[in-house]
N, C-alpha and C positions, 0 to 999 in steps of 0.2 A: 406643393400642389398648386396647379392653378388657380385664379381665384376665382374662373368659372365653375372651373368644376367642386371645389368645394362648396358654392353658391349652391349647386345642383347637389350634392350629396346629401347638406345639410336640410333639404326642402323634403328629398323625397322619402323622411321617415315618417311626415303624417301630413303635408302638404305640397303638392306638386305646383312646380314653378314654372310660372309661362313661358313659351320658350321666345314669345317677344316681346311684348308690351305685359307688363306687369301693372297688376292690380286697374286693370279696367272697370272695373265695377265702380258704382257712387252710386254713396250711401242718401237716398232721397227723402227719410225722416228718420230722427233719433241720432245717436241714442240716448234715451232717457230711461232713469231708475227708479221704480216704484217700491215703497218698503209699504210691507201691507197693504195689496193692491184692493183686498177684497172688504176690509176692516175683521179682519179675525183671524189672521195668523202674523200675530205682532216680528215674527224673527225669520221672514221669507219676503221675498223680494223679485221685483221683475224686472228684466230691461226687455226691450222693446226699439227693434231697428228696422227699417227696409229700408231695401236697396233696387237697385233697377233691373239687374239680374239675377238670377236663384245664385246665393251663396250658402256657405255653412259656416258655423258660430263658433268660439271659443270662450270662456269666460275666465278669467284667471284674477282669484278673489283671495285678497293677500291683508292681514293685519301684522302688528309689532309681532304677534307670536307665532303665527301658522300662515301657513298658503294655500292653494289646490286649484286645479284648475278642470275644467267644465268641457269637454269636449262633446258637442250635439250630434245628431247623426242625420242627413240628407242635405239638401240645397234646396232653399225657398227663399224667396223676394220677403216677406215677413215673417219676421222674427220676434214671438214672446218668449222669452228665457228665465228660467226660473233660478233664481241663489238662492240656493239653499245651506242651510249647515252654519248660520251666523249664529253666534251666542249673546246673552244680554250686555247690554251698556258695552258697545264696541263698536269701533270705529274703524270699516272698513275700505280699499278700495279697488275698485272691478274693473278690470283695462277687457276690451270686448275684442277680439282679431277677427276678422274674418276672409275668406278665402272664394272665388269663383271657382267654379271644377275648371281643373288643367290652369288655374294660376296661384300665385303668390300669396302667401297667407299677409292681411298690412292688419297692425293694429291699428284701432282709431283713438288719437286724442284726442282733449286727456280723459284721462282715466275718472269714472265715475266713482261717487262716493258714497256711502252708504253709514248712516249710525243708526245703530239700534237703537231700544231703550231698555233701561232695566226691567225685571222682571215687576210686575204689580207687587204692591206691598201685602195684597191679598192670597200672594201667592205660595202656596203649599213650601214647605221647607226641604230639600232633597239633601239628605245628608249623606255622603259619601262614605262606607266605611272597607269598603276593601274594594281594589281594582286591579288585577293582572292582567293588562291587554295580551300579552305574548303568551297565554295561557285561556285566554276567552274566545267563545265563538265570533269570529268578525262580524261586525256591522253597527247598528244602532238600536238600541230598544225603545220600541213604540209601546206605549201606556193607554189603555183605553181611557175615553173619558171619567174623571172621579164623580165621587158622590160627597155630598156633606150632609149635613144632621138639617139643616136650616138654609133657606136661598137669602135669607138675610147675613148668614155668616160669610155669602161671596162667591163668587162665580165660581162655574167648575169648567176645568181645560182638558183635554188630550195633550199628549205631551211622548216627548223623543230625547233620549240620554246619551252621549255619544260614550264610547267605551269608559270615559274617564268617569262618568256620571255629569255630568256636565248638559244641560238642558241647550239643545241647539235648535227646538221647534217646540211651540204652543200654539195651540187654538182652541178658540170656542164655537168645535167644530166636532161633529165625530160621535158617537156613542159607545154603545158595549159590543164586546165580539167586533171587533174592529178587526181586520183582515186586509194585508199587501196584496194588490195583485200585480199581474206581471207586467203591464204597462205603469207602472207605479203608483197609481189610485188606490186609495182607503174604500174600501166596500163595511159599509155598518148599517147596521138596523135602528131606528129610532122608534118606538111604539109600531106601527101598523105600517112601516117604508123602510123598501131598502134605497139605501143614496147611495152612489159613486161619487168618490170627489178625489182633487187634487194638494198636496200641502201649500197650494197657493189660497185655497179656501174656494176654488172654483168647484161647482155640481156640475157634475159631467150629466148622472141622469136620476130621477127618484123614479120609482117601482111603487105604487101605491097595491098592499097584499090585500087580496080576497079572506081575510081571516074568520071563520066559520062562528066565532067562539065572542071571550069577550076583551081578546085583545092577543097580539104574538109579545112572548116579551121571552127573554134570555137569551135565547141563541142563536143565531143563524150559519148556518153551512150550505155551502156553494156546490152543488153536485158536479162530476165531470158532465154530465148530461146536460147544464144549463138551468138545471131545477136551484129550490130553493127548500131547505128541510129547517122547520123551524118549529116552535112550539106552541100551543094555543090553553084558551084556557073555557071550563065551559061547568056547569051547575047540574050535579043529578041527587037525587032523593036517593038515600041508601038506608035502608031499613038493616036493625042491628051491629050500629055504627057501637064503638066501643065510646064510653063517657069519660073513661079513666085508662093512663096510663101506666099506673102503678097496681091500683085494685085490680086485678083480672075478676073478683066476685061483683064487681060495680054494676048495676046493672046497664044495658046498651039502650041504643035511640033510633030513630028518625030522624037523620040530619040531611042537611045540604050540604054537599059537600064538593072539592074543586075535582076536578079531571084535569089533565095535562096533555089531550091527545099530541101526538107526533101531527104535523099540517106539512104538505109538499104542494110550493107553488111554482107556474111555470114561468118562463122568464120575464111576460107581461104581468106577470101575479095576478092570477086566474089560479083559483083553489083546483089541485089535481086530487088529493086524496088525503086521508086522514086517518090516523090509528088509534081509538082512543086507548088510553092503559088500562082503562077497568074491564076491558074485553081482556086482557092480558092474563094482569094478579086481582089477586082477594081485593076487594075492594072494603073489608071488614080489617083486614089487619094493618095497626096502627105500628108506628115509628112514635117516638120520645116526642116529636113534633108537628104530628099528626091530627094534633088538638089545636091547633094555633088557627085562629079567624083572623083574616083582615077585612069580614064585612062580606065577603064574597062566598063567604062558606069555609067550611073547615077543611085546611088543606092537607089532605090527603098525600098529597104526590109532591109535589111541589119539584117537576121535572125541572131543568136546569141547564142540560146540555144533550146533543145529537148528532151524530155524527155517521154517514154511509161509506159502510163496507164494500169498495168496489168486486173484494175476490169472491163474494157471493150474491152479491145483490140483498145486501141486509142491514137493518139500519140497528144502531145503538145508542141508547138514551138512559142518563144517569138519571136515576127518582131521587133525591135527596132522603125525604123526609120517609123514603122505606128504607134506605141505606142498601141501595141496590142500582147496581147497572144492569140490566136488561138487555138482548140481543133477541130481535125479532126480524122474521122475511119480509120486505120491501111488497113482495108481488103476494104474497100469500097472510100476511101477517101472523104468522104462526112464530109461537114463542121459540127461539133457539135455546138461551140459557137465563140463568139468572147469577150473576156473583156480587154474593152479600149473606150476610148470616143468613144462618139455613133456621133460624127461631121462628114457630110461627107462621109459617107459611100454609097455604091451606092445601089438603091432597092434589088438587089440581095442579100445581107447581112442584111438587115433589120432585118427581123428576127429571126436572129443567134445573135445579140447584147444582152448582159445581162444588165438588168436593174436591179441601184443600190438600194438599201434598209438598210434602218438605220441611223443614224448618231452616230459619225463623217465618214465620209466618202467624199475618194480623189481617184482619176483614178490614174494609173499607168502611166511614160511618160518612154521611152527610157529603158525599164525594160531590167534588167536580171534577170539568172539564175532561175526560176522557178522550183518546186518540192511542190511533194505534202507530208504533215504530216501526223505521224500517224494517226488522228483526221481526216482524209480529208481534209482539208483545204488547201489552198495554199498559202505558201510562197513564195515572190520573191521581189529581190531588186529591189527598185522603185530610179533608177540615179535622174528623175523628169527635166530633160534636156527642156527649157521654158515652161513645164506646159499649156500650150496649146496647140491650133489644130488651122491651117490655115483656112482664113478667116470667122473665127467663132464671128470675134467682140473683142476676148479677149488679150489683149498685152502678149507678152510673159514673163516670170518672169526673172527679171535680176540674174545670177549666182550668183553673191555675197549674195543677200538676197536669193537662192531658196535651201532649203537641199535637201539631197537624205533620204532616210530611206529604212529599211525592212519593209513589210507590207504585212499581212497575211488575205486573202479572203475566205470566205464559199460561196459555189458557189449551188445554188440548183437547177440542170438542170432539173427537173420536169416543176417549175415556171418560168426559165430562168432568176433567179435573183443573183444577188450577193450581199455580205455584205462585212464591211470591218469589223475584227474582232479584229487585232490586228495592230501599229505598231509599232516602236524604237523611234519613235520622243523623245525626251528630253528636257532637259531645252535650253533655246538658245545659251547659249553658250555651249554648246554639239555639237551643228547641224553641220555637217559637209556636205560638194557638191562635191558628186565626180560623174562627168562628165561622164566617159565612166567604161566602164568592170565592176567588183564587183558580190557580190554574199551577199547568206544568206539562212543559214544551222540549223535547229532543232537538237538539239543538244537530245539525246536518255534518258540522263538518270536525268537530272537535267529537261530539261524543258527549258532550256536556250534559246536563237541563238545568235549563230557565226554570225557576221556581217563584210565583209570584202569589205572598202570603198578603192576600186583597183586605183583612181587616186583623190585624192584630190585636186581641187582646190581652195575652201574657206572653212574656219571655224569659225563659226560665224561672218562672213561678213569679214577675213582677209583673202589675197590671201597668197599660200601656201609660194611662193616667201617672201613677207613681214614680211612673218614667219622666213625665212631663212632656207626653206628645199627644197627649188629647186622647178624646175617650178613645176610640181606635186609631190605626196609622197603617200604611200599607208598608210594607218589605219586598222586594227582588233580589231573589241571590240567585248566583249562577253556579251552579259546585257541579266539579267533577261527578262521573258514573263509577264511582268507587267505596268501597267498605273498608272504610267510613269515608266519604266523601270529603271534600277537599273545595275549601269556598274561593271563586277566584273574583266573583264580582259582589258587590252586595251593598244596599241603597235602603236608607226608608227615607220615607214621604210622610210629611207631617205636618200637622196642625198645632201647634206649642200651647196655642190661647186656651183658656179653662174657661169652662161653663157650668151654672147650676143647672140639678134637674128642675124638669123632667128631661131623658135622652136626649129629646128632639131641639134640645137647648145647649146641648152639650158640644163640644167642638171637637170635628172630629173629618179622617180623610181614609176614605175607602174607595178602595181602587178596587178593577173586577180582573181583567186579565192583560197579560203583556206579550210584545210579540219581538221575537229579535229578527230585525230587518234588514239584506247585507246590503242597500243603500237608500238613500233619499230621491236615488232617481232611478227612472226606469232602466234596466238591464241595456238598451242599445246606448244610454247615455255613458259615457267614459270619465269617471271622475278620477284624479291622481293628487294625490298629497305631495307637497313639499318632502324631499328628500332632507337628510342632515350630510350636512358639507366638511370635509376635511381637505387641507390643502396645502401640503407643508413641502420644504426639499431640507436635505441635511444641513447645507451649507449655503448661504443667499448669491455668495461668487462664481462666477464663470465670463471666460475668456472669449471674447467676440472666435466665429469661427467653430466652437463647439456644440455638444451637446449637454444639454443641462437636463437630469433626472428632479419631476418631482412625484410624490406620494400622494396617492388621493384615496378618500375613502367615502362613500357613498353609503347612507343607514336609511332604512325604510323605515318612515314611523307608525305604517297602518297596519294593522290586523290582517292583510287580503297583500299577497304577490301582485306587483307590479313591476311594468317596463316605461323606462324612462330613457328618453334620448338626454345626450352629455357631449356638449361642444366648449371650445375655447378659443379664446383670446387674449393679446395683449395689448393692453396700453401702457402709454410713457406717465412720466409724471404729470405731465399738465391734463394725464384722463383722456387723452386721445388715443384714438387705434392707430398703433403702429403696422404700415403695412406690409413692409418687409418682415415682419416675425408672422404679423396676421394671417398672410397668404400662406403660411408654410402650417396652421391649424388647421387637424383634421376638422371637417363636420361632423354632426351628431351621428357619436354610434348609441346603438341600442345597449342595456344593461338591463334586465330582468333578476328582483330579488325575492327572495320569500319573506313573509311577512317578519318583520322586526330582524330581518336580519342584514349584516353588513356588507358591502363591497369594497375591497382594495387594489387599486392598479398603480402600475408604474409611468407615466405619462414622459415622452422625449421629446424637449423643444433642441430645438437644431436653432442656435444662432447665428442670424449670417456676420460672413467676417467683416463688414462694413459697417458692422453694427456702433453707433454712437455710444461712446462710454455715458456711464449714469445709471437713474434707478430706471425700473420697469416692473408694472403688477401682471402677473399670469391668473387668471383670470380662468374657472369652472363652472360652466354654468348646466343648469339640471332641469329639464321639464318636457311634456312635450314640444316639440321644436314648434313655432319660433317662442314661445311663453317660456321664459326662465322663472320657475319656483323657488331656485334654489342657485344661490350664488356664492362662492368662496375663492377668496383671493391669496396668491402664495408674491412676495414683491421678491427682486433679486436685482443683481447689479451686476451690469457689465465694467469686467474693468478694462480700462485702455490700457493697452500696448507699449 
């Protein structure tokens, strides 16, 4: 082939080539690399170039172990670029290409450099115990910000695990209910604001809320409307407050006690509307921890999670401490259902209670995070915090023996019944108890869930402490939607250091919920991973004038199908390109693989018969064109005549 036209073949898989004057553009500042541009996302980094006319960017960010490269999307004169996906104590380097529309992709040298630093010494322990990438949902897991017993025991971070477990983003950045959106911003709630930010540590925008009450705190959900549904908290006098959760003859009170209304603000956070829960349910029937003050009154509800139903216009909000998820109208606030033990509820609620159908089936106790699946169905973790309801007869189940699980309901509000359809349980020694916060997520493409057991305190009947990871420690595992499930990832987080009491002394890492992300950057940016390279022929001899067969094979190392252009060349021994073999390599053709899986082709050099006897390395190279990821070399020898 000629070597125009290969010139041209090879350009027009992802950059079109001038068809005169190549790479006109100049680059009028940069580029330079910022590691932690903002002081609080230690393992993200920026470059930073313009040029005189609108170009578009490449980044191809390569260490001793791994590579990938960064494809941006438009043409503009300045450029911030964000690297993302570095890991601690590593030393990397970022070559930056870029291209005008209708010309020449040129990279600039040299290549920028980039070292991280290791993770703080103060840094939570992430322990790896099981990982199946070719069996996990693709992408990365984002961790909400943690909590500790003590701000003397050390800062708390947000944090991102890539399939391996392997931490490739922190910051001290972020809070609870943290949430991807589709320009790639973290949206989270901090006390009374919602922030938008980016993993560069940049705030796009704060939301200061209208909160009615004496503060929003647990949840926030994003409506398709633009709204904002969250939780409030607010003090009412309730006469015949029970005093005991044991004695039902104990006699009652006049207490203060918390409310948890439902709050929806609008996109400026401007209060729209509010539902308190004591309009709801009995405001006299107590949960196991319905006596619990923090100063503020005895909490009653102690709501936790909300979430809108777009197929009806209805919203639903987990109560913890009555051991019930609630489903009530948005526009009407009229109670739909109630599922949770049916103990104790007062006539008015009667019937709003779903009655259970099928077996195996267990009531939810101290649940979070609720959502619903594709399927309808609803997911939510079940803490399982005593397993009963007051004065029902039944002893509460002691922590050591009681796990929590995910556990998935079909709800059929025609009949007003429920099933239980699915849940994590395992083997016994799997079963983990974690007590407060935690979550559980339908993972989109596998079918999986994300299970994230936010404060651990037993596993299989040993306390977290006994273990030696502090008084609690968080857990993420990923198991299969199967009976019995099938664990393909799974992580704890921990604190190792021991502490005396009291609690608040005590060393410990509670995480709240987690989210599996399928990138670090927004959807129109293009990231591709280093392929793995084979490159071999049977025998390394052939006669000038022939053709020479070699074997290639091409492995995807990510979780997510990708297409990758694949061009070659040769040089001689002294590393030069030879141009008489050079001219006769195709350009990049395209190859598209599914995740973790292999490619084999049979590749045909034609050697011209002029060819000078000696050695020669044939040469694979794998990436978006022109950025080679991935390189492998096969050598052979011409023999003379």
């Amino acid at each position: 082939m000629h070597r125009s036209r290969v010139h041209e073949a090879m350009c027009a898989a992802v950059w079109v080539c001038a068809s005169s004057s190549a790479w006109a553009f100049e680059v009028t500042s940069g580029p330079t690399v910022t590691l932690d541009p903002n002081g609080v996302t230690p393992l993200a980094a920026r470059v930073d170039v313009s040029t005189d006319v609108p170009t578009r960017a490449m980044l191809h960010v390569r260490n001793a172990a791994s590579g990938w490269a960064v494809t941006f999307p438009g043409y503009r004169t300045e450029h911030a670029l964000a690297v993302l996906g570095l890991k601690p104590g590593r030393a990397y380097s970022v070559e930056l290409a870029l291209a005008e529309e209708g010309g020449q992709a040129r990279t600039l040298a040299p290549a920028l450099e980039v070292v991280t630093t290791p993770l703080p010494t103060d840094f939570p322990v992430v322990q790896v115990l099981a990982s199946e990438p070719s069996r996990m949902e693709p992408g990365f897991t984002l961790i909400d910000r943690f909590t500790r017993s003590h701000p003397f025991h050390g800062p708390t971070y947000s944090m991102v695990l890539d399939e391996r477990g392997e931490v490739v983003w922190y910051g001290a950045i972020g809070g609870i209910a943290m949430l991807p959106l589709a320009n790639g911003n973290l949206l989270f709630r901090d006390y009374d604001k919602v922030y938008e930010g980016d993993l560069l540590g940049n705030i796009a925008r704060v939301v200061p809320l209208d909160d009615p009450g004496l503060g929003t705190h647990h949840d926030l959900f994003p409506t398709e409307d633009g709204t904002y549904l969250s939780l409030s908290q607010t003090i009412s006098l309730v006469d015949g407050y029970p005093t005991s959760v044991t004695d039902p003859t104990a006699p009652t009170q006049t207490a203060e006690v918390q409310d948890n209304p439902v709050v929806e603000f609008a996109a400026d956070g401007s209060l729209l509307r509010q539902w308190p829960l004591m309009d709801l349910l009995d405001r006299t029937r107590v949960g196991y921890m319905s006596l619990a003050d923090d100063g503020k009154g005895l909490d009653w509800a102690h709501a936790n999670s909300v979430l809108h139903d777009t197929r009806d216009d209805s919203i639903v909000v987990s109560i913890r401490h009555q051991d019930a998820v609630v489903k009530f109208s948005r526009e009407t606030g009229a109670l739909g259902w109630i599922l949770g033990n049916p103990c104790n509820w007062g006539p008015e609620q009667q019937p709003f209670l779903l009655r259970p159908t099928g077996t195996p089936f267990a009531w939810p106790y101290a649940q979070h995070s609720p959502k619903y699946t594709p399927a309808g169905t609803l997911l939510l973790y079940d803490n399982g915090n005593f397993r009963a309801c007051p004065f029902d007869g039944t002893s509460p189940a002691p922590p050591r023996q009681n796990p929590s699980r995910a556990v998935e309901y079909a709800i059929d509000e025609a009949a007003m019944t429920v099933r239980q359809v699915w849940d994590s349980l395992g083997l016994p020694e799997e079963r983990v108890y974690s007590d407060e916060r935690s979550d559980a997520d339908w993972l989109p493409t596998t079918g999986n869930v994300l299970v994230t057991h936010a404060t651990v305190a037993f596993t299989a009947g040993v306390s977290s402490e006994e273990e030696g990871l502090g008084y609690r420690h968080g857990r993420i595992t990923e198991v299969t939607r199967s009976t019995p499930p099938e664990t393909v990832f799974d992580v704890r987080i921990f604190d190792p250091r021991l502490g005396a009491p009291p609690l608040d002394l005590r060393h410990q890492v509670k995480l709240y919920r987690s989210e599996r992300i399928p990138s670090l950057y927004p959807a129109d940016v293009s990231l591709t991973r280093a392929p793995g390279l084979a490159f071999s022929t049977p025998s390394p001899y052939v006669l000038p004038g022939r053709t020479k067969l070699f074997e290639a094979t091409a492995a995807n190392p990510g979780g997510t199908a990708q297409c990758l252009e694949y061009w070659v060349r040769v040089t001689a021994a002294d590393g030069s390109v030879v141009p008489g073999m050079g001219e006769q390599a195709r350009g990049p053709a395209t190859f598209c693989s599914d995740p973790f899986a292999s490619q084999s082709r049979t590749l045909r050099l034609q050697v011209p018969a002029a060819a000078p006897a000696g050695w020669y390395d044939y040469h694979l190279l794998a990436g978006p064109y022109p950025v080679a990821l991935a390189e492998a070399v096969a050598p052979f020898y011409v023999v003379p005549r």
